[in-house]
N, C-alpha and C positions, 0 to 999 in steps of 0.2 A: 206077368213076367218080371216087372221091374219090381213087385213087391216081394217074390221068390227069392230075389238078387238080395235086398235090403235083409231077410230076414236069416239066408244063408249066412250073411256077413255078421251079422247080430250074435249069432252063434259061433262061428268061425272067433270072435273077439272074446265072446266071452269063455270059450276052451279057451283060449291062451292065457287069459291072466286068471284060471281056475286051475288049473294042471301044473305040477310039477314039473321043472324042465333040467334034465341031467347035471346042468354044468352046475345046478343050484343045488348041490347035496354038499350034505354037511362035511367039516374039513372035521379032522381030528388032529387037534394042535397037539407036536409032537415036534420039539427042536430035532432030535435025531434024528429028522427025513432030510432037515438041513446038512447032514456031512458033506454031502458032495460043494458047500460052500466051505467047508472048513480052512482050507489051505488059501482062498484067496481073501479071505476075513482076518482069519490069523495071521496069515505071512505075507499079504500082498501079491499071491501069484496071479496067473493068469482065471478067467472065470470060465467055468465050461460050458457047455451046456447043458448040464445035470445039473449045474446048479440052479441054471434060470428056470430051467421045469421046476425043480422043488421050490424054489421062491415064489415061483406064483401060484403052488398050489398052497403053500402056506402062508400065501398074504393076507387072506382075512385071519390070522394069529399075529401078527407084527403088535399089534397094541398089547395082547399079553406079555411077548418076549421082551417089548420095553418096558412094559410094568415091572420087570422082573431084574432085580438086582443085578442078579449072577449074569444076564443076556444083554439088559439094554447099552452100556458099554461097545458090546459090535452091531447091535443094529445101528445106531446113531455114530459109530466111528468113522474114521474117514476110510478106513476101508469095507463099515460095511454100506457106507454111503457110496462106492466107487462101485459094489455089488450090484447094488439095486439100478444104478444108473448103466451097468454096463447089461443088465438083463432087463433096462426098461421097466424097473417094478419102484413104483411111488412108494416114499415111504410115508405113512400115516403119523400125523400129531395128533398124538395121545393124552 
């Protein structure tokens, strides 16, 4: 019994770190999913909650939008630092 236990769990461990797991699919960096941050990046408004969804679905991209001329200016400004911190999303040093 106790070695059915052992070897369930052996199995049980090694599916988890063999399988694919949903939230692990790939993002498709795409500043335009960012609009709904536009108006509190650019102008200071308030943050919605559309924004904090798209920010964390485009957090593993943050290091390319800072990589990027044209971008990294509102990731690193002070209001898109006031973004990330009002949606709880770290921003990565790149």
């Amino acid at each position: 019994m106790k070695m059915k236990a052992i070897t369930l769990l052996c199995i049980y461990t090694l599916l988890c770190f063999t399988t694919q797991h949903p939230f692990a699919a790939a993002v498709t960096c795409d500043v335009s999913q960012l609009s709904p941050c536009m108006g509190p990046i650019l102008y200071g408004s308030a943050t919605p909650p559309a924004c904090c969804s798209s920010l964390k679905m485009q957090q593993p991209c943050f290091c390319q939008y800072a990589r990027n001329p044209t971008y990294s200016g509102y990731v690193y400004g002070s209001n898109g630092r006031r973004v990330a911190s009002d949606c709880k999303v770290s921003l990565p040093r790149c």
